[in-house]
TILOLUM-213857 format. One record per residue (C-alpha): residue in one letter; residue number from 0; x, y, z. Coordinates in Angstrom, 1 decimal, m for minus. Each point is the difference from the previous one (the first is absolute). Layout:
! residues N
<node aa="a" i="NUM" u="X" v="Y" w="Z"/>
...
This chain:
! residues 361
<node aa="x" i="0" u="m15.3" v="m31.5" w="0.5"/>
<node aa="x" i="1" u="m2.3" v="0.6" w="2.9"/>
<node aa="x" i="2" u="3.5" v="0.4" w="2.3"/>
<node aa="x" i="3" u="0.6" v="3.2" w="m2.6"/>
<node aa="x" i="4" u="m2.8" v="1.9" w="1.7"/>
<node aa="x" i="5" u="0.4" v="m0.8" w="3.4"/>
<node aa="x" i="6" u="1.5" v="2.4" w="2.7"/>
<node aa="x" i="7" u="2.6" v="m2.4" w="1.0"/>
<node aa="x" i="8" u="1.3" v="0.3" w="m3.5"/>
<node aa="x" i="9" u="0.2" v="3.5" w="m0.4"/>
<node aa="x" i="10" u="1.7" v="0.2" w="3.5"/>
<node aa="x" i="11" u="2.7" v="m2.8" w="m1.1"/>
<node aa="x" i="12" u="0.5" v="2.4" w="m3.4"/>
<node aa="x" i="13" u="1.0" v="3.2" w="1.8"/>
<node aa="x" i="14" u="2.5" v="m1.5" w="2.5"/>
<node aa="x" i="15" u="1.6" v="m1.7" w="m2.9"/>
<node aa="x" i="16" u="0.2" v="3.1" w="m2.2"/>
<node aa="x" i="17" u="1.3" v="2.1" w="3.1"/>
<node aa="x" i="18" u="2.4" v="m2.8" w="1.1"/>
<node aa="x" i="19" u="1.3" v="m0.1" w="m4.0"/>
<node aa="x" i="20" u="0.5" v="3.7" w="m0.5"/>
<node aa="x" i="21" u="1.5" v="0.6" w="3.4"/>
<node aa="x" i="22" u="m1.7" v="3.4" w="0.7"/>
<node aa="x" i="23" u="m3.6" v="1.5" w="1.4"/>
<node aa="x" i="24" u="m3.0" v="m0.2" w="m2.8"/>
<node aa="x" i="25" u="m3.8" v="1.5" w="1.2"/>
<node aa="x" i="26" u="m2.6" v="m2.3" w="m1.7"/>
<node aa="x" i="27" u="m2.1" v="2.9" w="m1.0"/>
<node aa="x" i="28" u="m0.9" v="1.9" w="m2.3"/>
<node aa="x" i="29" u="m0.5" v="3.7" w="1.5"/>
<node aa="x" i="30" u="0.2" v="2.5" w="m3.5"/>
<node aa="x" i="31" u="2.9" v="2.2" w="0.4"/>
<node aa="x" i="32" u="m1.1" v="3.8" w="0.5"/>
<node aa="x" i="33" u="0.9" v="1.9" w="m3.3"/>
<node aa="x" i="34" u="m2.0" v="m2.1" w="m2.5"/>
<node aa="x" i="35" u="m2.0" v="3.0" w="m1.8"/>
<node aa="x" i="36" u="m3.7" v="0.5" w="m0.5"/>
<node aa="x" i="37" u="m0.9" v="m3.4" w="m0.8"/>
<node aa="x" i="38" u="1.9" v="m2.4" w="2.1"/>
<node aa="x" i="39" u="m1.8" v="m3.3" w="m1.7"/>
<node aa="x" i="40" u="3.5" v="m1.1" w="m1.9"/>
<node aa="x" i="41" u="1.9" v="1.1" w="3.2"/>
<node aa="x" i="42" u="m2.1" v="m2.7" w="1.6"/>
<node aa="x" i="43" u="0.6" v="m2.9" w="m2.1"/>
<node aa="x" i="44" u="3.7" v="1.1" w="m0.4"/>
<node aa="x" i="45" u="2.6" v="m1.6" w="1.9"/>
<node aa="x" i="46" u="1.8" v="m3.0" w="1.3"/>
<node aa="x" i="47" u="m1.7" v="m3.8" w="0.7"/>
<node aa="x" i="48" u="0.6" v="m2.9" w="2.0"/>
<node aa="x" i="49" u="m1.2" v="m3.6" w="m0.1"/>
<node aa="x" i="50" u="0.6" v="m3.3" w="m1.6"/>
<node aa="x" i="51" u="m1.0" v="m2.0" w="m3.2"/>
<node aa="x" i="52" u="m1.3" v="m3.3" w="m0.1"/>
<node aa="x" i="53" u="2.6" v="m2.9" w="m2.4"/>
<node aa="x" i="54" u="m0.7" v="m3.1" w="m0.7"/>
<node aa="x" i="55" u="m2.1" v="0.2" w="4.0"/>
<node aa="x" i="56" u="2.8" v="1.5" w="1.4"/>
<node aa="x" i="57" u="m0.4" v="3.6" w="1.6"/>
<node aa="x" i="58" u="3.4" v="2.3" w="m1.1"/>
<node aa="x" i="59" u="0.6" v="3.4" w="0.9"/>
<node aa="x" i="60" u="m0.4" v="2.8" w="m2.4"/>
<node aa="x" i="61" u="0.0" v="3.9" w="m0.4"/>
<node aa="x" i="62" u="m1.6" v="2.2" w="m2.2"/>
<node aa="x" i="63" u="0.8" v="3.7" w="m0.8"/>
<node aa="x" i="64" u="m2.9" v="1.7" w="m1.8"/>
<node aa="x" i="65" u="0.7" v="3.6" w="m2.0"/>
<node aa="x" i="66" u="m2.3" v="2.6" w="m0.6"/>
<node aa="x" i="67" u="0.0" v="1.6" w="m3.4"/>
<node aa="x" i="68" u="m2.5" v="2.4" w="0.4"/>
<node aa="x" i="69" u="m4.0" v="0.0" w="m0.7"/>
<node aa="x" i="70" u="m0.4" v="m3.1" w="1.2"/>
<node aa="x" i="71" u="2.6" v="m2.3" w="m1.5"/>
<node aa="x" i="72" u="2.4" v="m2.4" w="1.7"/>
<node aa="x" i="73" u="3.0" v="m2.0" w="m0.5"/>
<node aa="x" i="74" u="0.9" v="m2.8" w="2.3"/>
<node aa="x" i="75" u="3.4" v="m2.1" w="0.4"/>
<node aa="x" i="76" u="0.1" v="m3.1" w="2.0"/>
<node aa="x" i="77" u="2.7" v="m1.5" w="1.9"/>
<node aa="x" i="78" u="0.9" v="m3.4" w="1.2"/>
<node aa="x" i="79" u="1.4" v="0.1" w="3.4"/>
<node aa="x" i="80" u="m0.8" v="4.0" w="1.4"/>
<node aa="x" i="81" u="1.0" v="2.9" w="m1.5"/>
<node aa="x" i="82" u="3.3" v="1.3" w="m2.1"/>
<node aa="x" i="83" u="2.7" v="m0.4" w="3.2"/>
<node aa="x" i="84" u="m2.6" v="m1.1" w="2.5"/>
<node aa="x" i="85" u="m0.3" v="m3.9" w="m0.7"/>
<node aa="x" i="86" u="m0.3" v="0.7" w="m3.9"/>
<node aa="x" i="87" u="1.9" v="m3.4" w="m1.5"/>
<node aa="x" i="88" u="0.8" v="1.8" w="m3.1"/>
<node aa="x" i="89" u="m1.7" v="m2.2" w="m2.3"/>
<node aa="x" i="90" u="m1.9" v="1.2" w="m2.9"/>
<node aa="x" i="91" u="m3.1" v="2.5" w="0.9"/>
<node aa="x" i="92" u="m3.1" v="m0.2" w="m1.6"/>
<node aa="x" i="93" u="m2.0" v="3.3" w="m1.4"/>
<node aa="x" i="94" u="m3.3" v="1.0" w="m0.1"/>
<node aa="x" i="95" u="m2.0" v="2.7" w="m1.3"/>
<node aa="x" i="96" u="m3.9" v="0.9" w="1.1"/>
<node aa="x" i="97" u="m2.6" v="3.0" w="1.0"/>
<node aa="x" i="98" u="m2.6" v="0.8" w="2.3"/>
<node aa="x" i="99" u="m3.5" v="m0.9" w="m0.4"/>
<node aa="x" i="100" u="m3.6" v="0.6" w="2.0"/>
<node aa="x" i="101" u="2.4" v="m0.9" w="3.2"/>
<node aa="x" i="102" u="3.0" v="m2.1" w="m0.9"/>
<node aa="x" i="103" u="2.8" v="0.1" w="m1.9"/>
<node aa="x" i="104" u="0.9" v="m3.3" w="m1.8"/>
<node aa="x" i="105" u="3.7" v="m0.4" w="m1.9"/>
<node aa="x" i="106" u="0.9" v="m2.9" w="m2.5"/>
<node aa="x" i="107" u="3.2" v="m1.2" w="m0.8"/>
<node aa="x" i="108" u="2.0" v="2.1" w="m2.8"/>
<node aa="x" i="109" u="1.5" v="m3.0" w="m1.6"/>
<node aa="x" i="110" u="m3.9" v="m1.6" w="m0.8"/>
<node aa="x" i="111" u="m0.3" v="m2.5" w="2.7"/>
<node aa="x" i="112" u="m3.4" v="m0.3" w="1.1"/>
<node aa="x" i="113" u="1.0" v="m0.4" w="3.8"/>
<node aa="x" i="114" u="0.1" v="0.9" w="2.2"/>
<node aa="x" i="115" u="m2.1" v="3.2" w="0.2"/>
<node aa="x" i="116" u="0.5" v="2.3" w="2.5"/>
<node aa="x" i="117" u="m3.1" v="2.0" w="1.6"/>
<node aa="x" i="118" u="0.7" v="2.9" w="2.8"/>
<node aa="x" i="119" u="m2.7" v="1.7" w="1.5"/>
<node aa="x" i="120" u="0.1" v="2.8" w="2.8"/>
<node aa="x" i="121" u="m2.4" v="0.1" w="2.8"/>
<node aa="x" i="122" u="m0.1" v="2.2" w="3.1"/>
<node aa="x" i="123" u="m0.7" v="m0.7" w="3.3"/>
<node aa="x" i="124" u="m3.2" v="m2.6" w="0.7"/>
<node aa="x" i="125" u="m0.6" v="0.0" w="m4.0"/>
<node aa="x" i="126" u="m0.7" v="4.0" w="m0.2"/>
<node aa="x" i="127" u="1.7" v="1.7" w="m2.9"/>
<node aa="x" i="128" u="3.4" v="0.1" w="m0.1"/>
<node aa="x" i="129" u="1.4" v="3.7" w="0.9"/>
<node aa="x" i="130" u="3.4" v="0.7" w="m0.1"/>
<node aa="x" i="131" u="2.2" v="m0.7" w="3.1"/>
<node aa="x" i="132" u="m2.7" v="m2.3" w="1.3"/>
<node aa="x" i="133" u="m0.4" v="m2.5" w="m2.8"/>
<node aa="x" i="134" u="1.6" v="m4.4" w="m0.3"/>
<node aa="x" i="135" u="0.2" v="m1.5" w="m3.1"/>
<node aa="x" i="136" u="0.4" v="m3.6" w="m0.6"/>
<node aa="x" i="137" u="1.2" v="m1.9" w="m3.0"/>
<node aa="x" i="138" u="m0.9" v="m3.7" w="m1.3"/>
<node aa="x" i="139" u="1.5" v="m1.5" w="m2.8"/>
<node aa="x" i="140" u="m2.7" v="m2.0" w="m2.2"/>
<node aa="x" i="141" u="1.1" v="m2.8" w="m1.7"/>
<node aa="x" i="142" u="m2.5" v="m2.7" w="m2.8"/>
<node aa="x" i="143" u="m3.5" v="m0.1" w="0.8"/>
<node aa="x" i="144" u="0.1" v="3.3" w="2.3"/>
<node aa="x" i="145" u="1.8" v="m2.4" w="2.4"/>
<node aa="x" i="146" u="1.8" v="2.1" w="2.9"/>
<node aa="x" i="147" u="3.5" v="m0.9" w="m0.6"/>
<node aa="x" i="148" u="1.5" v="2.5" w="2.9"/>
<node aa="x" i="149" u="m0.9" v="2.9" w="2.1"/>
<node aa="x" i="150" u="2.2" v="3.0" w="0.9"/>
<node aa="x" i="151" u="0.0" v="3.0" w="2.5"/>
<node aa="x" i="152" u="1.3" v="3.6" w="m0.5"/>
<node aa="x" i="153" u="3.4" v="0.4" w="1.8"/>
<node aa="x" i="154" u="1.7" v="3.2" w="0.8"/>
<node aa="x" i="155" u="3.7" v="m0.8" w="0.4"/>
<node aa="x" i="156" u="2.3" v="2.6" w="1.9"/>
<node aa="x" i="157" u="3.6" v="0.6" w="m0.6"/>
<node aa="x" i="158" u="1.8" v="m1.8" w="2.7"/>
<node aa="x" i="159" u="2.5" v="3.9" w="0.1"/>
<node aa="x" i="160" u="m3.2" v="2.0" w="m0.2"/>
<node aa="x" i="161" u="0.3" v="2.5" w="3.1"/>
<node aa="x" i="162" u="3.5" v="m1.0" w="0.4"/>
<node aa="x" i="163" u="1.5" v="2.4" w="2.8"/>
<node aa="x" i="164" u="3.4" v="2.0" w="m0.8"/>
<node aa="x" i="165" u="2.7" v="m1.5" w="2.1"/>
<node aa="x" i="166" u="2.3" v="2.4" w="1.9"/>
<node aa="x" i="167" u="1.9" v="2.2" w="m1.8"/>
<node aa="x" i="168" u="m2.1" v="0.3" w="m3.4"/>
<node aa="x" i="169" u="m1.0" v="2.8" w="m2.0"/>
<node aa="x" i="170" u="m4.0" v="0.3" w="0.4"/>
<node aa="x" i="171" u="m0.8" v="1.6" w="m3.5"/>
<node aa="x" i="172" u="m3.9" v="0.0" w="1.1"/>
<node aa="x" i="173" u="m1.9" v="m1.3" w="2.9"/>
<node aa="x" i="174" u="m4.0" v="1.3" w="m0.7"/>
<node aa="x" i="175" u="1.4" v="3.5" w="2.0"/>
<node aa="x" i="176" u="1.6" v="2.4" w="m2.0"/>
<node aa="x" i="177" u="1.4" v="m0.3" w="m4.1"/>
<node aa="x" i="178" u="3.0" v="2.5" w="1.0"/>
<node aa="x" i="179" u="2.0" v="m2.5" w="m1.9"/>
<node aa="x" i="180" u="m1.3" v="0.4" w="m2.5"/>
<node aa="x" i="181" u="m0.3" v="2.1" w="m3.1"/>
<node aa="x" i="182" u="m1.5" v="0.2" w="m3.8"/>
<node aa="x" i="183" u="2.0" v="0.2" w="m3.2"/>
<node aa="x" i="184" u="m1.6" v="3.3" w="m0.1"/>
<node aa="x" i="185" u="1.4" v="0.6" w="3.6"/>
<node aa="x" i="186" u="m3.3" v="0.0" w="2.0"/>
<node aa="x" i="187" u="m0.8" v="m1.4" w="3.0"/>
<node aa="x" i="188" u="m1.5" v="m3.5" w="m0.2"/>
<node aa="x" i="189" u="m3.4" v="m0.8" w="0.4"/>
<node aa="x" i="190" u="m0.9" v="m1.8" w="2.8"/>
<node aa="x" i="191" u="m4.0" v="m1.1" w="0.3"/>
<node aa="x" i="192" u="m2.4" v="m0.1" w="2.9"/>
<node aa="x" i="193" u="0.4" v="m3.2" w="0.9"/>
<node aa="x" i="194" u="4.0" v="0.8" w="0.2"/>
<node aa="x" i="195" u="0.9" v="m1.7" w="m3.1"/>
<node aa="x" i="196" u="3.0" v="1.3" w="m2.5"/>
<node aa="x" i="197" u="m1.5" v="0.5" w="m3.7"/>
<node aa="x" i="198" u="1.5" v="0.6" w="m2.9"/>
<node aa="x" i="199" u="m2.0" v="2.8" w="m1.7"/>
<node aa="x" i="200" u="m0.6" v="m0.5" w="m4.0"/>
<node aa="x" i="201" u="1.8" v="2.7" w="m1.4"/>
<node aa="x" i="202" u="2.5" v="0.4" w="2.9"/>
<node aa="x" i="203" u="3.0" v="m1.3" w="m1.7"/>
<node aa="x" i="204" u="0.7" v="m2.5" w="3.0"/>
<node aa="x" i="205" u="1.7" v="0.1" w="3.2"/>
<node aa="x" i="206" u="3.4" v="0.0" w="0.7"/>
<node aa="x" i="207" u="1.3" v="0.1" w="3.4"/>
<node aa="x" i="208" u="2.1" v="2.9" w="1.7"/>
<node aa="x" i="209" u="3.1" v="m1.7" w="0.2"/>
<node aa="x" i="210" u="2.2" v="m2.2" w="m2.6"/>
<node aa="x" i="211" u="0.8" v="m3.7" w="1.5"/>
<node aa="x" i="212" u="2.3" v="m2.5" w="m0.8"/>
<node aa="x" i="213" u="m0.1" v="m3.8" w="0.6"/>
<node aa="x" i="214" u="m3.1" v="m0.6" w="2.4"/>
<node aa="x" i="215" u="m2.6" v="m2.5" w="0.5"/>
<node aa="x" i="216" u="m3.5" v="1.2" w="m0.4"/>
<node aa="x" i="217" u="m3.4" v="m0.8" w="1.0"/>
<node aa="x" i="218" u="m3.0" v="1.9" w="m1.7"/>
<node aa="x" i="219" u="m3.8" v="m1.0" w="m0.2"/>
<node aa="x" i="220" u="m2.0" v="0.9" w="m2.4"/>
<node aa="x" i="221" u="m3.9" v="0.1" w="m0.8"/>
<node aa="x" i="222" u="m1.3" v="m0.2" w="m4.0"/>
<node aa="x" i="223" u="m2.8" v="1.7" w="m1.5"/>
<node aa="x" i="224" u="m3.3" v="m2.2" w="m1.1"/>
<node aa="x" i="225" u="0.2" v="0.3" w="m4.0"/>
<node aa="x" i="226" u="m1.3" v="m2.7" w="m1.1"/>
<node aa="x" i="227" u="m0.7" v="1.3" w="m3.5"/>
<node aa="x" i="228" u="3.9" v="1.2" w="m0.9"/>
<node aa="x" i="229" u="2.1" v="m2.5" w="m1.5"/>
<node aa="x" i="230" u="3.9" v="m0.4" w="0.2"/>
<node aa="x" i="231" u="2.1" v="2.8" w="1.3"/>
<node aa="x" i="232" u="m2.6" v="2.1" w="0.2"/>
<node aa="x" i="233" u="m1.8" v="m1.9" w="2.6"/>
<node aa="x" i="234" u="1.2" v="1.8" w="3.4"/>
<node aa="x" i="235" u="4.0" v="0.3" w="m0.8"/>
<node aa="x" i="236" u="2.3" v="2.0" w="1.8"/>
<node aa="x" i="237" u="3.5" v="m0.9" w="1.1"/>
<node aa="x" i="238" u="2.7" v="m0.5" w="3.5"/>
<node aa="x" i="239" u="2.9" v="1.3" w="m1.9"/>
<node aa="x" i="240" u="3.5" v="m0.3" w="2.4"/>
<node aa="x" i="241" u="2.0" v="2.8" w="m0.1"/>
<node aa="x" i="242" u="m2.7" v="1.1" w="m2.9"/>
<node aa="x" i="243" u="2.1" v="m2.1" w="m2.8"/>
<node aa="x" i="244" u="m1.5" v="m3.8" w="0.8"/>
<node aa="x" i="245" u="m3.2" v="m0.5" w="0.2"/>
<node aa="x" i="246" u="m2.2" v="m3.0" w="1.5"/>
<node aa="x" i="247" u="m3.3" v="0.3" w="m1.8"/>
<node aa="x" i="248" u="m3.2" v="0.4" w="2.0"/>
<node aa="x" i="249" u="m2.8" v="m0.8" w="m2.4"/>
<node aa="x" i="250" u="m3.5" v="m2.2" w="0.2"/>
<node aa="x" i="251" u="0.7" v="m2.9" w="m1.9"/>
<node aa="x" i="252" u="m1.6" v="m2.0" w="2.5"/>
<node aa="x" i="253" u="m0.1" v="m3.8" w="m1.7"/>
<node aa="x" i="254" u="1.8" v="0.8" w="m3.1"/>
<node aa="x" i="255" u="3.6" v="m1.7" w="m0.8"/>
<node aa="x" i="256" u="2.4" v="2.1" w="2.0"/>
<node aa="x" i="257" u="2.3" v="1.9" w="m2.1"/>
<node aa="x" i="258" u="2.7" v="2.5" w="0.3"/>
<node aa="x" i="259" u="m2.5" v="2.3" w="m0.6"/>
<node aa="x" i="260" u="m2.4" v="m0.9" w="2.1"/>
<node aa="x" i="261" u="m0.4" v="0.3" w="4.2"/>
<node aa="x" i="262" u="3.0" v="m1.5" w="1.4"/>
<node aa="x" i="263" u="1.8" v="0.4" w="m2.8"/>
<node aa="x" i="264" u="3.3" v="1.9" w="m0.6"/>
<node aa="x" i="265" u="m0.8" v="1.7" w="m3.0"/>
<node aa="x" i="266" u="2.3" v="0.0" w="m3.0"/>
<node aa="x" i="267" u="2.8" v="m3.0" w="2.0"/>
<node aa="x" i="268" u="m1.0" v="m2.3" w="m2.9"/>
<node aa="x" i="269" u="m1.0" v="m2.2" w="3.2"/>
<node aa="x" i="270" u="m3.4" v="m0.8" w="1.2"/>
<node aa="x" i="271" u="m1.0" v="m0.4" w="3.4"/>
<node aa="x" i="272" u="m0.2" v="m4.2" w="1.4"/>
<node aa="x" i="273" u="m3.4" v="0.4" w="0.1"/>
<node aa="x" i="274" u="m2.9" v="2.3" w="0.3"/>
<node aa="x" i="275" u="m0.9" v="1.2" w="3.3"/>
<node aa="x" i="276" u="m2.6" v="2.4" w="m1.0"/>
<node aa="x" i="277" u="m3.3" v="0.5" w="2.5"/>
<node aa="x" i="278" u="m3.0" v="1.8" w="m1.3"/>
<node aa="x" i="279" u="0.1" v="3.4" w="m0.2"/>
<node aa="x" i="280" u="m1.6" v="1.8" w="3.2"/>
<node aa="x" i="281" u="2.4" v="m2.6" w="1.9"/>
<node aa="x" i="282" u="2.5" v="1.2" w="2.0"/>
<node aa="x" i="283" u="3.5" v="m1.5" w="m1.3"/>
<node aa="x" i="284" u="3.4" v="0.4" w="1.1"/>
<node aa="x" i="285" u="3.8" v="0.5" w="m1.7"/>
<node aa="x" i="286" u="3.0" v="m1.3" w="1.9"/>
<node aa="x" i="287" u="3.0" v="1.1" w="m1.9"/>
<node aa="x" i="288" u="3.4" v="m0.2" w="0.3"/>
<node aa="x" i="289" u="1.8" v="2.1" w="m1.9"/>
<node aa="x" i="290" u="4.1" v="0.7" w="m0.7"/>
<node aa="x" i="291" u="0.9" v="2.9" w="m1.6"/>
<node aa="x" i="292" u="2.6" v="0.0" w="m3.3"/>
<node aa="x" i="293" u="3.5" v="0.7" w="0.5"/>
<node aa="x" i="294" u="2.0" v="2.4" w="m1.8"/>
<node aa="x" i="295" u="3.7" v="0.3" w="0.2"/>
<node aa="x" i="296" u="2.4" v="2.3" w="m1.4"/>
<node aa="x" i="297" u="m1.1" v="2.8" w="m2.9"/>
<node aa="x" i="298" u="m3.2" v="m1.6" w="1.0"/>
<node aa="x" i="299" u="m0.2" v="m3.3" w="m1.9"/>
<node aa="x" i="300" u="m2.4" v="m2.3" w="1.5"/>
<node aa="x" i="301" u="2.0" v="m2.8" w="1.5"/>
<node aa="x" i="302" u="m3.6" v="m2.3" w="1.2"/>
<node aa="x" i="303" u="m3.5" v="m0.1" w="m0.8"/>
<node aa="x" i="304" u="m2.5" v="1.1" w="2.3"/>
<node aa="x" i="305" u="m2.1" v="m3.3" w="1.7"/>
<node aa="x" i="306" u="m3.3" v="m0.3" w="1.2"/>
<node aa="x" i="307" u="m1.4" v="m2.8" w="2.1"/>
<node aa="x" i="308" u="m3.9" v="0.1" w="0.2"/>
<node aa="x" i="309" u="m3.1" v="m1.4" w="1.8"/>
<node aa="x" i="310" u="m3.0" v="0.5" w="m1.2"/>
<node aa="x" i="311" u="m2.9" v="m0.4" w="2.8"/>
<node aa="x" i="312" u="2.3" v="m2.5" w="1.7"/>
<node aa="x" i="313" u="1.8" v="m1.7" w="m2.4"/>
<node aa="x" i="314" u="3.0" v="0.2" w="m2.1"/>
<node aa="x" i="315" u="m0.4" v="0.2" w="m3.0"/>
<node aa="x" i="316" u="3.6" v="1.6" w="m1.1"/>
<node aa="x" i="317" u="3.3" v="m1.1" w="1.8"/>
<node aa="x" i="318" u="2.4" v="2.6" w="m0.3"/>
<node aa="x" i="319" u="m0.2" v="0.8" w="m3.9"/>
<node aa="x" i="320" u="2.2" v="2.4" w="m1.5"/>
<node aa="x" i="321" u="m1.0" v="3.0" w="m1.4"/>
<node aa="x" i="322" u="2.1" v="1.1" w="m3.4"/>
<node aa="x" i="323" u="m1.6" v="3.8" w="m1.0"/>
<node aa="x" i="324" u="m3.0" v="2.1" w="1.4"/>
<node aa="x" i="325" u="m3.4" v="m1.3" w="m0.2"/>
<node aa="x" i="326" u="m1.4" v="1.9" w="m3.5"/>
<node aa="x" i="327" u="m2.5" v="3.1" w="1.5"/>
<node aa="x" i="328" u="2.5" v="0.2" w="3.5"/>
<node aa="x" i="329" u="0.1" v="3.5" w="0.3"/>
<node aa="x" i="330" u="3.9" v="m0.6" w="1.1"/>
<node aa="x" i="331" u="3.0" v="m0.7" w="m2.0"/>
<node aa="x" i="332" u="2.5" v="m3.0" w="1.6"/>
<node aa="x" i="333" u="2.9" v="1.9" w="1.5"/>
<node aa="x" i="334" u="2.3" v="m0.2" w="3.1"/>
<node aa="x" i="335" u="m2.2" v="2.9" w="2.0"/>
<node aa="x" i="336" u="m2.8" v="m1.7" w="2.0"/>
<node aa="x" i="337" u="m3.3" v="1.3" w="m0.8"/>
<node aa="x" i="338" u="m3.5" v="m0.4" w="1.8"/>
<node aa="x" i="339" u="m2.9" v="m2.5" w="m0.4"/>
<node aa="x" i="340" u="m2.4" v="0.5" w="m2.3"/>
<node aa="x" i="341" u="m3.9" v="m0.8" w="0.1"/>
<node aa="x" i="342" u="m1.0" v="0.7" w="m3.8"/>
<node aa="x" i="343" u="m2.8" v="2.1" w="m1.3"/>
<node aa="x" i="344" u="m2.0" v="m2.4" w="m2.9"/>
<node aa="x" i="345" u="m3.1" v="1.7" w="0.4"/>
<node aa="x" i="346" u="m2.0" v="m2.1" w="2.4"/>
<node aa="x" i="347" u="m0.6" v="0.3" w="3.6"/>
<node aa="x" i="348" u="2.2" v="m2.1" w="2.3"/>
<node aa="x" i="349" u="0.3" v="m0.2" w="3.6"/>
<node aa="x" i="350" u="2.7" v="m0.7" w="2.1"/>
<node aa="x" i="351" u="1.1" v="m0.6" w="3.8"/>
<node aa="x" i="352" u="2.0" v="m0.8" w="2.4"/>
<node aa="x" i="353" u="3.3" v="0.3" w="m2.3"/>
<node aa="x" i="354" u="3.2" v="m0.2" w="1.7"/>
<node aa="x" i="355" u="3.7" v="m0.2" w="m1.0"/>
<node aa="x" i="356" u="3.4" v="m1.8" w="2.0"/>
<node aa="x" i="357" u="3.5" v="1.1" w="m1.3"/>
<node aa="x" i="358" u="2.2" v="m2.9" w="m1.2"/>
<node aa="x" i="359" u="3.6" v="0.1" w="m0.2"/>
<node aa="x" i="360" u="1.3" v="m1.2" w="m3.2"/>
């Protein structure tokens, strides 16, 4: 067990997790900027690498832990690495815990007694932990208050994120100007001092100036820390093509991955492969691929509209056809093109770097 705690270990852990999920991870755990007042739950929030000790064998493990607000937490763990990042899709394991004096310990949901899993935040050289400069750590207790594992905080990136537009594409917004954009109310779009797109509670959305057809479109997106709103109302809005079909953008961070849940095509009766969700505060990233409905004469539809999309990286929908307009898409389907929508669900999302390439059909 003493091999758990060594340096070497830790070192051997990280190149296997970033050799299994084939992209960049920072071991740290800097807060994101945007956590509120009291950052504490922002802290312990988030994403966790290490490994678990069976039968005095060392195997590699993830952990997601959810804020639900004044202090609460849920937790998932993961054989393997994370949903699409080394994950082996076997069953997950729940827990449910709070913060105390200066940890936060969660139990299993189904009544096991281990392990237990205690998270504590510290700042630099043991000072308090203050948002943007704070690490947390993770150990998973097993009988006796035995150590059973040890993880670190992880802060994956999208392998797309900052994806540059290749020649010939349609910058929608770059950080410079918003002129592509307008509200529902037809305003001008609001676009923050640090030259982030928001979409303004009470705006309506965004639609763009210009209708498309088939495209493929890349769009990244930052969510809001809410750690005490549940469901759909926990920072929801919407990338709705041609403002009929709409890929959900929602924190359900460690939750199932539904239809109606990031990812997700809402209302195709088909959920995503997996969940691909990163905390909210993280930047994440949309790579769709989208083709348009045809209509032919009198204009009856003669195919469904498709959508192809990858979700920080990964697919997790491969070319999936699209029968009616997502319920709430401020479009009807027709044969006219119509323009991308960012919906308006009355929480503050931020965008950038959104871009668009015309497909032939």
């Amino acid at each position: 067990m003493a091999a758990l705690l060594r340096p070497s270990t830790r070192f051997w852990l990280r190149s296997v997790l970033c050799a299994s999920i084939g992209a960049w991870v920072a071991i740290a755990a800097t807060a994101a900027a945007g956590a509120g007042d009291d950052p504490g739950d922002a802290l312990i929030q988030g994403e966790y690498v290490g490994s678990l000790e069976r039968d005095g064998e060392l195997e590699l493990h993830a952990i997601q832990v959810i804020a639900r607000g004044k202090g609460k937490f849920d937790a998932v763990l993961y054989r393997g690495g994370f949903p699409g990042w080394g994950w082996d899709r076997g069953a997950k394991v729940q827990f449910h815990g709070k913060t105390e004096a200066e940890s936060t310990k969660l139990t299993r949901t189904d009544g096991s007694p281990s392990p237990i899993l205690s998270v504590m935040a510290s700042g630099p050289a043991g000072e308090k932990p203050e948002a943007g400069k704070a690490t947390a750590d993770l150990l998973a207790i097993g009988a006796q208050g035995k150590i059973i594992g040890r993880f670190e905080r992880v802060i994956r990136k999208s392998p797309t994120l900052g994806a540059r537009p290749p020649e010939g594409a349609l910058v929608l917004f770059d950080g410079a100007s918003a002129e592509r954009f307008r509200t529902a109310k037809g305003q001008a779009a609001t676009v923050t001092a640090d030259r982030l797109l928001r979409v303004e509670p009470g705006s309506g959305g965004l639609f763009i100036t210009t209708p498309h057809e088939s495209c493929r479109l890349h769009v990244e997106f930052r969510l809001p820390f809410e750690p005490e709103h549940e469901g759909q109302g926990r920072a929801n809005s919407g990338c709705y093509l041609q403002g009929r079909y709409e890929v959900q953008i929602l924190d359900s961070f460690g939750l199932e991955g539904k239809e109606n849940e990031c990812g997700g095509v809402y209302s195709s009766g088909k959920d995503p492969d997996q969940n691909l969700c990163f905390p909210p505060l993280a930047w994440q990233t949309y790579d769709i691929d989208f083709t348009a409905a045809t209509y032919g004469a009198g204009g009856k539809k003669t195919s469904n509209a498709k959508l192809t999309v990858r979700h920080n990286g990964v697919l997790v929908y491969d070319s999936i056809q699209i029968d009616h307009a997502t319920t709430a898409a401020p479009k009807p389907e027709g044969p006219e093109p119509q323009p991308l929508y960012l919906q308006d669900h009355g929480h503050e999302v931020h965008f950038r770097n959104l871009w668009m390439v015309s497909v032939k059909k």
